[in-house]
C-alpha positions as CSV (number, residue, x, y, z in Angstrom):
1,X,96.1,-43.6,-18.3
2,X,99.6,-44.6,-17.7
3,X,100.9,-43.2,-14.5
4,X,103.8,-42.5,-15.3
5,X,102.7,-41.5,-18.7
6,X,100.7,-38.6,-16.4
7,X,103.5,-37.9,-14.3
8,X,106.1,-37.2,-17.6
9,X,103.3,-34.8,-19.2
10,X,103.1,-32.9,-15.9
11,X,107.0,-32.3,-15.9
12,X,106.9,-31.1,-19.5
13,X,104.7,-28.9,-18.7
14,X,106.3,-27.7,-15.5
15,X,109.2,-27.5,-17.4
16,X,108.1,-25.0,-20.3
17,X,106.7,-23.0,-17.7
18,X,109.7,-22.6,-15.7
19,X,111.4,-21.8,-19.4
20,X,109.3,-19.3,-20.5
21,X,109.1,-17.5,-16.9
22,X,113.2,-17.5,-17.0
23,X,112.8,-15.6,-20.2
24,X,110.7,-13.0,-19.1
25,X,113.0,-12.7,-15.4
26,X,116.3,-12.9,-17.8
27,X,114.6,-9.9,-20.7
28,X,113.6,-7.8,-17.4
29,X,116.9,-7.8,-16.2
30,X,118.4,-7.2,-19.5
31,X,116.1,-3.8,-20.0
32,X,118.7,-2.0,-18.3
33,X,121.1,-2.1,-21.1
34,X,118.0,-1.7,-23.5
35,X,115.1,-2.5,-25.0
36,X,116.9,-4.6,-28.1
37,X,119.3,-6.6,-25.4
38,X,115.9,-7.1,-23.4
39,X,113.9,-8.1,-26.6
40,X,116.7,-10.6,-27.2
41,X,117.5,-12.3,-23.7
42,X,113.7,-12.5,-23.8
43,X,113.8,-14.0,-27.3
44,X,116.8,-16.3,-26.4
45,X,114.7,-17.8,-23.6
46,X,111.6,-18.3,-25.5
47,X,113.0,-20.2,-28.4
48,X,114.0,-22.7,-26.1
49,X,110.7,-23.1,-24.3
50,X,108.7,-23.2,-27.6
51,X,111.2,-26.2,-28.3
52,X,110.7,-28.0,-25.0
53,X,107.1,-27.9,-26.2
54,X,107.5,-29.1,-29.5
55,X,109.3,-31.8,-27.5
56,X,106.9,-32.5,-25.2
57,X,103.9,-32.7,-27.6
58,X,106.0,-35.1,-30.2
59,X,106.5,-37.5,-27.2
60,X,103.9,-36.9,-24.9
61,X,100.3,-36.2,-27.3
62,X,100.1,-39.4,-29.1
63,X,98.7,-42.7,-27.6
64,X,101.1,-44.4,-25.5
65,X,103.4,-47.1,-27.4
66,X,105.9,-49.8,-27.3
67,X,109.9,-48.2,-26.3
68,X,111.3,-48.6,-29.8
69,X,108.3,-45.9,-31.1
70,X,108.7,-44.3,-28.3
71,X,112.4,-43.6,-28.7
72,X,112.1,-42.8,-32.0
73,X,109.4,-40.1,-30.9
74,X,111.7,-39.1,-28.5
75,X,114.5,-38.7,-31.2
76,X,112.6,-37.1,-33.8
77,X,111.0,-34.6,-30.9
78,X,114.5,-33.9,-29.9
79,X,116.1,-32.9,-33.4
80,X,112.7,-30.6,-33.8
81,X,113.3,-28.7,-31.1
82,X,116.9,-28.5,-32.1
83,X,115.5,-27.0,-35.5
84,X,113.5,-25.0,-33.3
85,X,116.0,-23.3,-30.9
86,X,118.6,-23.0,-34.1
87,X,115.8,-21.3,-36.4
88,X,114.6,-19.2,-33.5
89,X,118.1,-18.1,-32.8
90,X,118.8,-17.1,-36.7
91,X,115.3,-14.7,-36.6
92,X,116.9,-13.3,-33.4
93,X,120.3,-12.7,-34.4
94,X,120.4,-12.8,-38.3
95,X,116.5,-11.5,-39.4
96,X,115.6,-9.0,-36.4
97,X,119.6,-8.0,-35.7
98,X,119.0,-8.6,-31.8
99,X,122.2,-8.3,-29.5
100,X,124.3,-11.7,-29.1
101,X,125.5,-11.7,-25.8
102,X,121.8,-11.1,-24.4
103,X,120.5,-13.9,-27.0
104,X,122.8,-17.2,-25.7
105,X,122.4,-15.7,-22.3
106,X,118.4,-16.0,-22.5
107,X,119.1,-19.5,-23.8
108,X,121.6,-20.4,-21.3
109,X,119.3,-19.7,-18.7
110,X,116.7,-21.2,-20.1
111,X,118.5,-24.7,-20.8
112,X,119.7,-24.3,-17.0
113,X,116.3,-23.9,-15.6
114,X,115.7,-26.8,-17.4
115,X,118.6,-29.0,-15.9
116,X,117.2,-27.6,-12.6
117,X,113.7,-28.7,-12.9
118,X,115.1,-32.2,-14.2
119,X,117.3,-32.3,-11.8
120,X,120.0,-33.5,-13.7
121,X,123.6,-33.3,-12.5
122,X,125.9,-30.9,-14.6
């Protein structure tokens, strides 16, 4: 196996980890205005990490390719998890009523945790 191929899987997977423990620090903190702020910071922050992995498993589960295929894997694994965090977000806000302000906050601190674990410059 590629090394670095290795080394990108392991980030991923660091990096979904450090998204969904966020959410569950981010919904424990919100439980003092409430279960439904809670259930939603929580929710905000989850929604993100499920589309980290969705991510993660378009680019990193196949064989390993050539760049263009793997750009375009990257591409098409990046608009999914978009779909993802944007449908997620409507069942928190729209379908299940869940409190705004706690929602973008749990994704917020989700999408920081995962500019920190890149460590990307904002």
């Amino acid at each position: 196996m590629d090394n670095s191929l290795a080394a990108g899987r392991r980030l991923a997977i660091q990096v979904v980890l450090a998204q969904a423990a966020a959410a569950i620090i981010v919904g424990s903190l919100f439980l003092v205005r409430g279960a439904a702020s809670a259930l939603g910071a929580f929710g905000g922050g989850v929604v993100v990490a499920l589309g980290t992995a969705v991510l993660a498993l378009r680019v990193f589960r196949p064989p390993p390719a050539r760049g263009a295929v793997t750009m375009r894997r990257f591409a098409l694994g990046t608009l999914l998890k978009w779909l993802v965090v944007l449908g997620g977000l409507f069942l928190i806000l729209v379908r299940w009523r869940l409190p705004l302000v706690p929602a973008l906050v749990g994704v917020a601190t989700a999408m920081l945790v995962n500019w920190l674990v890149l460590r990307i410059d904002v």
